[in-house]
N, C-alpha and C positions, 0 to 999 in steps of 0.2 A: 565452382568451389573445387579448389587443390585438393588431389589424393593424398594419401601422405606416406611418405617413403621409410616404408617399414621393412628392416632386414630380415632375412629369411633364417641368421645364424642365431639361434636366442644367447648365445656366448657373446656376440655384441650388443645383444640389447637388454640389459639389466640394470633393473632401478639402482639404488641405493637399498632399497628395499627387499631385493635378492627376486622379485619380481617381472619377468621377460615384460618388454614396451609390448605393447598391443598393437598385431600385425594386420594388417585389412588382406582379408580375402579378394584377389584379383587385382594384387598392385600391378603398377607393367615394371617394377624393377623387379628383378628376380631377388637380391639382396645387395650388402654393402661389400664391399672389396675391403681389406686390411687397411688398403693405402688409404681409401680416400674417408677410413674411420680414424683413422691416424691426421689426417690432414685437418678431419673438421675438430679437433680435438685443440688446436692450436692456431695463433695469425687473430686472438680478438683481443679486442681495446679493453682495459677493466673499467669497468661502468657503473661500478659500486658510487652510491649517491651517498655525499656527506653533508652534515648542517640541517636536516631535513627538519623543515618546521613542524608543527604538531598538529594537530589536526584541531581545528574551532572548536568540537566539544569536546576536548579532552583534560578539561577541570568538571566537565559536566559528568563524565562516564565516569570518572572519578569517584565522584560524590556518591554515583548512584550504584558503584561496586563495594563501596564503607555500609553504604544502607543496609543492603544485602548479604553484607559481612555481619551484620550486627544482629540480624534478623537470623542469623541462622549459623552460630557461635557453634567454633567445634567439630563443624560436620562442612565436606569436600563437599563441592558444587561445581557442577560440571554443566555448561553451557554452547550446546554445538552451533555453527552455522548452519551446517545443509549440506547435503553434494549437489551436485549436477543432476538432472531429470533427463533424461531420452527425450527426444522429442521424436524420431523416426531413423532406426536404423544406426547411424553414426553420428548423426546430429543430436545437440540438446537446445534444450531452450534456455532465453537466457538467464542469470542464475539472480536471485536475490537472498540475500541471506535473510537468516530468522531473526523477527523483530526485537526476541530478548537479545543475539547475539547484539547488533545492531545495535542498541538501546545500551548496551554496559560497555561495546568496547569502538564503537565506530568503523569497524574493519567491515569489510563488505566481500568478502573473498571466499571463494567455495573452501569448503572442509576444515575452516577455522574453528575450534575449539577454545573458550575459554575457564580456564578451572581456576580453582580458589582454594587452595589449598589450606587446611586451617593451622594457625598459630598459638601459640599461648595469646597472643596480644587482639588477635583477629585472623586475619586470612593473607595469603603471599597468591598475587594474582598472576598465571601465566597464561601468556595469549600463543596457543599450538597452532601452526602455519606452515604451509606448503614453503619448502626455502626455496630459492630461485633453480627452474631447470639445470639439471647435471650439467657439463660440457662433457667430462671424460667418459662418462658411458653412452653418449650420444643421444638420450632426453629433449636434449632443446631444440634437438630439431629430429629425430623421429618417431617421438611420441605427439599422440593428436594432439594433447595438453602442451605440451613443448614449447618454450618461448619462442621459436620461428612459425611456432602455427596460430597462436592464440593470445602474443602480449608477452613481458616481463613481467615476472613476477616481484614486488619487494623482496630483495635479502632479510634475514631473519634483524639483522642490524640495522636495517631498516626501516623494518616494522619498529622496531624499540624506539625508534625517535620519532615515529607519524604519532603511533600511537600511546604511547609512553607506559608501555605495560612490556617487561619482558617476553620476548618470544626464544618458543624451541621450534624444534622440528615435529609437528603431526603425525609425523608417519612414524614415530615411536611410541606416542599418548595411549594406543588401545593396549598395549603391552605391560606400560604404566600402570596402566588404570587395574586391569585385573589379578597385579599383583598389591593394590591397594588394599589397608585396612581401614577400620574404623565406617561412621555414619557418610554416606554419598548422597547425593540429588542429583537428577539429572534432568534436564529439558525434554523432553519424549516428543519423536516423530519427525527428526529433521537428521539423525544420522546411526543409522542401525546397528555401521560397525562397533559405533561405542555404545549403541547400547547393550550389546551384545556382551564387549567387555567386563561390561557391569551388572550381568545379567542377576547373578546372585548375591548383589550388591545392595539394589535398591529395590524401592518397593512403591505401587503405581500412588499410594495415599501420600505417601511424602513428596515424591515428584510431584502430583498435581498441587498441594501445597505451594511450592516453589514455582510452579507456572503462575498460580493466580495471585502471588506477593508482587511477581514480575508484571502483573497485569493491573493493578491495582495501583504499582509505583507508577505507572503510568496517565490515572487520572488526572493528577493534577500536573501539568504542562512547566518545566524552568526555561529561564527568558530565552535561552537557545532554542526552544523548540518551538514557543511562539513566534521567534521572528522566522525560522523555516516555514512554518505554517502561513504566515501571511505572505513568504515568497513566493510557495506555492501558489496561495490566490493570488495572488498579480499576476505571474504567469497566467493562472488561467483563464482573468480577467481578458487579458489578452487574448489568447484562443478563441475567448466566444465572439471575439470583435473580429479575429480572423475568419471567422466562421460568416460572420453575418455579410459579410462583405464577398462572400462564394455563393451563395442561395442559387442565384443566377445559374452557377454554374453543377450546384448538386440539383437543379430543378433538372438540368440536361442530361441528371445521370444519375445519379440515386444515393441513398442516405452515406454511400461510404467515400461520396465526395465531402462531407461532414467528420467523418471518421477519421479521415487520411488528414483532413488539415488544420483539426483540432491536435493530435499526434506530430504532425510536425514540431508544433510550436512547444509540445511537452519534450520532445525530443532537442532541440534546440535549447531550450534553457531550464531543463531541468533535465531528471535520470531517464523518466516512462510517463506514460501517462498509473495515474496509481490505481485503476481500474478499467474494466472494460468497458472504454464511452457507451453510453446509451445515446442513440442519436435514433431517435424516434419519432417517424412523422405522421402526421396522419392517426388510423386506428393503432398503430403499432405504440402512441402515447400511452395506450389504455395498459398496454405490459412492462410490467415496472420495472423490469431487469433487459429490457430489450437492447439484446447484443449481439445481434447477425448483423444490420444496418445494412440489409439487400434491399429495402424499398424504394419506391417513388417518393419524389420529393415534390410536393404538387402546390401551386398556389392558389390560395384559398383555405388550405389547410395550414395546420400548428404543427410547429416543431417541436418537441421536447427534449433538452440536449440537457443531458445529465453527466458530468464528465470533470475531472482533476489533473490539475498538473502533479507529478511527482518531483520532489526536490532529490539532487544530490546524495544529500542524505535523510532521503528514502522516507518525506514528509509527506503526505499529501493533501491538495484538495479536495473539498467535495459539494459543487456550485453544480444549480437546475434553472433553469429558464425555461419559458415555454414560449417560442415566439410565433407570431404570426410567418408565413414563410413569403409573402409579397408586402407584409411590413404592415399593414393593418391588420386588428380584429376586428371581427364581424359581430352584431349587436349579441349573438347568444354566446359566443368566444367571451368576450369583454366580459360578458354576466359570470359567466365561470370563473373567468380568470382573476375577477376584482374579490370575489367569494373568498379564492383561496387565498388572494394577497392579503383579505381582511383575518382570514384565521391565522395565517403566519405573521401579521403584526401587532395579534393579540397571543401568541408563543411567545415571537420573541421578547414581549417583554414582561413575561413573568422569566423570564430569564436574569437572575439576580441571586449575592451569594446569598447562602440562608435559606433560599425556596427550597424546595422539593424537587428532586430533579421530574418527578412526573407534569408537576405544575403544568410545563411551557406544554406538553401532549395533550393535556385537558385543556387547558383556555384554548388553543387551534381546533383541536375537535369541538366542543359548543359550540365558535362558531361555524363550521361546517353545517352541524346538525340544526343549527338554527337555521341554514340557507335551506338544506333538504325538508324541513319541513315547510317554511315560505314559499317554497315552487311545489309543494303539492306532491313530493315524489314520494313522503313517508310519513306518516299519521303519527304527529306529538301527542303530548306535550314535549318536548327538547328531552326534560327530564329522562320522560321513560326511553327515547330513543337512545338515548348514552347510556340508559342503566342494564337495556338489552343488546346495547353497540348494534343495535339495526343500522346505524352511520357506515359500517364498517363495508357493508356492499359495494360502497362506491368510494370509502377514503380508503379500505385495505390495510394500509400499512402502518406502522407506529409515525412518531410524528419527527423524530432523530434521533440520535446516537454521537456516541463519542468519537472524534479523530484523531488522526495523530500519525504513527508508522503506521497503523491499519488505517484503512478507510472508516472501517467498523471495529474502532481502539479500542482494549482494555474489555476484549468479548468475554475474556472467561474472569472476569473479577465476581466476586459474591453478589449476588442480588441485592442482599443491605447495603452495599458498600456503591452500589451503582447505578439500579433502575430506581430502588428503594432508600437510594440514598439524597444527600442533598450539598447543592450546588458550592464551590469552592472558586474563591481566583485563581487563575491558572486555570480551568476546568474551560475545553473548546469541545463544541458539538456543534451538530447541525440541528436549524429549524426545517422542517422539510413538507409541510401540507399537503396533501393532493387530493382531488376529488377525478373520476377514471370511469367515466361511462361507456359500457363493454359494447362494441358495437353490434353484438345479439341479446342484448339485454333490452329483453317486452316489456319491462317495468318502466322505461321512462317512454317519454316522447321521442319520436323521430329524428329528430335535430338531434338533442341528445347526445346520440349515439355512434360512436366514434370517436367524440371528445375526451383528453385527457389531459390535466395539467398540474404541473408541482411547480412549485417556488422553495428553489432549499440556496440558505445563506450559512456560511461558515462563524459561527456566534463565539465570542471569549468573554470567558467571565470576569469581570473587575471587580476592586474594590468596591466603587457605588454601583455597578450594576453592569452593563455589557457592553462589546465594542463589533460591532460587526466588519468582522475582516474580510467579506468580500463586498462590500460596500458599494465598489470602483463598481460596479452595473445596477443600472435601472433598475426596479422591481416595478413601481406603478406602470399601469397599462398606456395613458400617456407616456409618462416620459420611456417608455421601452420602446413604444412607434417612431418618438423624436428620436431617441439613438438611436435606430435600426435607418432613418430616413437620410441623416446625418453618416452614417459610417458609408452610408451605399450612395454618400454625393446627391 
């Protein structure tokens, strides 16, 4: 990784901002020479992009900036992306913008700002953006950010034709904003500086208002976001095919040969993967979040590969499988894993509009707890077992949740409106069952112990009832051994 060539004179090196470029301690140039800040100043091509098409949802972000206008008539609404994160020293990690940012304007670029300024009529939407590195104060190539270190950035007229929302310059908004009158909202926890500006502006009970209207417009899914969604799962349909077809070779080397080439394939045809695969083998199945993927990959044992593609824009999957890792189950495998196939296809279909969104959690848990009692692990009737969720030792966790730009969508909407609410078209969640015998857990049998398995599908709500968008993979235990037999030749 290139040091970057920062002058020692801060008279050559000033923003637009009136801010010196940020000098790295122990460059080996000493500084820049007049001539050759003169030099780089001029000799380049104008590269300004015209005709620029608009971006696929921007009749969507549209729509969903009028909503937000109406919801909240009169009063400025201020919605940041994010900056940059450290990652160690001079490096960051890479940047994702906020999901409201994201969700109202499509831009995906650090330190975007979208405000809404109010009208008599409604709101005047401006999208604040970093404009393209200086040339004449030499930015674009000695500052770390700098288009010779890290990309072009869109021109501010640029921006206005991707995204079809006016842009100014950002690095004037916090100035703006504190010389602002009147009612404000702000997004809280994605950019300091403005909140800062706003400091005696707003207040945390109306902001969180405007986070969970943001979160809430979110449940129910418009057709742009359902077809991202089912791109993601195909993507990641693909993935687990890639994956199954390396066993072979994570057997020689351990879960993060799993890792790496389930990630490729997010990486290749989409943005990231939209979470931290769980690629869990063995006992490591029994930990629901298992995201180191330093173990053995051994055959004989179950895999449990928990993992999403992320879309372009910034959709994601959320598909589980639990395979056999030499491509058969073993007779107490199979009994587990047909347990939990049968509760997740007594979820998924109280999945329908009109239910209860709690419904599809309850009809998967009874059957669970019907299973736990039939093997003798926990004293019924069913009843009492789910009325003291004694179930819960070994299923643990809720049975799904909402998707979308999060993995876990629409987290701060009202509890009426969401766990307590009921089910809509457009409305995508995961079924996700699991039964997770800890492998020091003296309460079951031997065998037992070490087993874990989930089965989670990406479900969308219809009109008459549901469409399972990750479909494209097996779930019954036969046909999972026929694809796994099949994929590996």
């Amino acid at each position: 990784m290139s040091e970057e060539l920062t002058p020692e004179n801060p008279e050559i090196a000033q923003t637009e901002s009136d801010e010196p470029i940020k000098q790295r301690k122990n460059g080996l140039y000493p500084g820049v020479s007049d001539e050759l800040a003169e030099s780089m100043k001029s000799g380049w091509a104008d590269t300004e992009l015209h005709g620029l098409e608009p971006i696929a949802q921007a009749s969507e972000t549209a729509a969903r900036r009028a909503a937000l206008s109406a919801r909240f008539p009169g009063e400025r609404i201020v919605v940041p992306a994010g900056n940059l994160k450290t990652r160690s020293n001079d490096t960051e990690y890479a940047f994702r913008a906020s999901v409201e940012y994201a969700y109202l304007t499509g831009n995906q670029t650090e330190d975007g700002v979208l405000v809404l300024e109010p009208t008599v009529s409604g709101h005047d939407a401006t999208i604040y953006l970093l404009p393209r590195s200086d040339r004449e104060n030499g930015e674009f190539w000695l500052d770390g950010q700098g288009e010779l270190w890290v990309g072009r950035r869109h021109s501010l007229a640029e921006a206005e034709q991707v995204y079809g929302i006016p842009a100014s310059d950002v690095r004037e908004l916090a100035g703006h904003l504190a010389e602002a009158s009147g009612p404000v909202r702000v997004v809280r926890g994605h950019d300091a500086g403005i909140e800062a500006a706003l400091t005696d502006k707003v207040t945390r009970e109306h902001d969180d208002e405007l986070r969970v209207f943001l979160s809430e417009a979110r449940l129910v899914k418009d057709a742009f976001e359902i077809g991202e969604l089912q791109k993601a799962v195909d993507s990641t349909v693909r993935g687990f095919e890639d994956v199954v077809k390396i066993l072979d070779k994570a057997e020689a080397t351990s879960e993060r040969y799993i890792e790496g080439t389930f990630f490729l394939r997010a990486r290749v045809e989409g943005n990231d993967i939209g979470y931290g695969s769980i690629c869990a083998s063995g006992p490591h199945a029994c930990t629901l979040h298992w995201v180191r993927n330093d173990g053995p990959v051994r055959s004989g044992d179950l895999l449990l590969l928990d993992a999403g593609v992320e879309t372009h824009s910034l959709y994601t999957a959320d598909v589980t499988r639990t395979l056999p890792v030499n491509g058969r189950y073993t007779e107490l495998q199979k009994k587990i894993y047909d347990a939990v196939y049968e509760a997740q296809e007594a979820g998924i279909a109280a999945v329908k509009p009109g239910a209860k969104y709690r419904d599809f959690h309850d009809a998967a848990q009874h059957v669970l707890a019907e299973k736990l009692v039939e093997w003798g692990l926990v004293e019924g009737p069913v009843e009492r077992v789910l009325e003291l969720g004694l179930q819960r030792r070994w299923t643990l966790h809720g049975t799904g949740h909402m998707l979308g730009l999060d993995v876990h969508d629409c987290a701060v909407a009202r509890t009426e409106t969401y766990v307590d609410g009921t089910l809509e078209p457009g409305m995508c969640l995961t079924v996700e069952p699991g039964l997770y015998f800890q492998a020091d857990d003296l309460t079951v049998p031997q065998e037992y112990r070490g087993i874990g398995v989930r089965i989670e599908d990406d479900i969308l709500v219809t009109e008459d009832g549901n469409r399972n968008l990750s479909a494209g993979l097996p779930r019954r235990s036969d046909e999972v051994e026929a694809w796994m037999a099949q994929l590996k030749g």
